[in-house]
N, C-alpha and C positions, 0 to 999 in steps of 0.2 A: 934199616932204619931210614935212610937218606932218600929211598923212595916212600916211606910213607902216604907221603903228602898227595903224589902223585896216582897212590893206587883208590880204584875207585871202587871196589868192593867195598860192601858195607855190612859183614862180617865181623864182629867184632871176636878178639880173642875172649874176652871178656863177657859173663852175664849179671844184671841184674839181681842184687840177693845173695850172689856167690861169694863165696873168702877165699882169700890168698894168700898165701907168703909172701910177703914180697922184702924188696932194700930201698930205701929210700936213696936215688940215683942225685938228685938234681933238687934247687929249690925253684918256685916263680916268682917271678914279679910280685902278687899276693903276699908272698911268704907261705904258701902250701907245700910241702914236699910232693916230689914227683918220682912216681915209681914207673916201671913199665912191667910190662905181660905180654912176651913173644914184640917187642917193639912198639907197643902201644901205650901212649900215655895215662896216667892215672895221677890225680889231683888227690891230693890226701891232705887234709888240713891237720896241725897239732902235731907236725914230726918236724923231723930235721936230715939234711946227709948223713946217711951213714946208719939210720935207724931198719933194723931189723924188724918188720912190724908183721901182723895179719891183719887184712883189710878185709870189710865186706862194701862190696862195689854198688852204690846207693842210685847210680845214674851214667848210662851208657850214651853217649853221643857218635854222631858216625866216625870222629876224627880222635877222641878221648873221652876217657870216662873221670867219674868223681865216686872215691870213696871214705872210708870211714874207721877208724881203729876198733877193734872188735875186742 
């Protein structure tokens, strides 16, 4: 994780339309929860820490994505 930022591949673990399991890790600034996949951020509006959710991933960016509660 701590190289993230550093790597320049533009790869994402992530695709467009896909659904995940994921846990809601973290909250932001926003108030979105923050999930990951393989180290990658994911923006999730309408959760909280600690939320068990399935997301579908609405918008890939090179450094994170934004998804959606399914």
């Amino acid at each position: 994780m701590k190289y993230l930022f550093n790597n320049m591949e533009s790869t994402a673990p992530v695709e467009a339309g896909e659904t995940y399991d994921v846990t809601i890790e973290d909250t932001a600034r926003e108030g979105d929860g923050i999930a990951r996949v393989s180290g990658f951020v994911i923006f999730v509006p309408s959760t909280k820490v600690g939320d068990e959710v399935t997301i579908k991933v609405t918008k890939v960016m090179r450094k994170f994505a934004f998804g959606e509660l399914v």
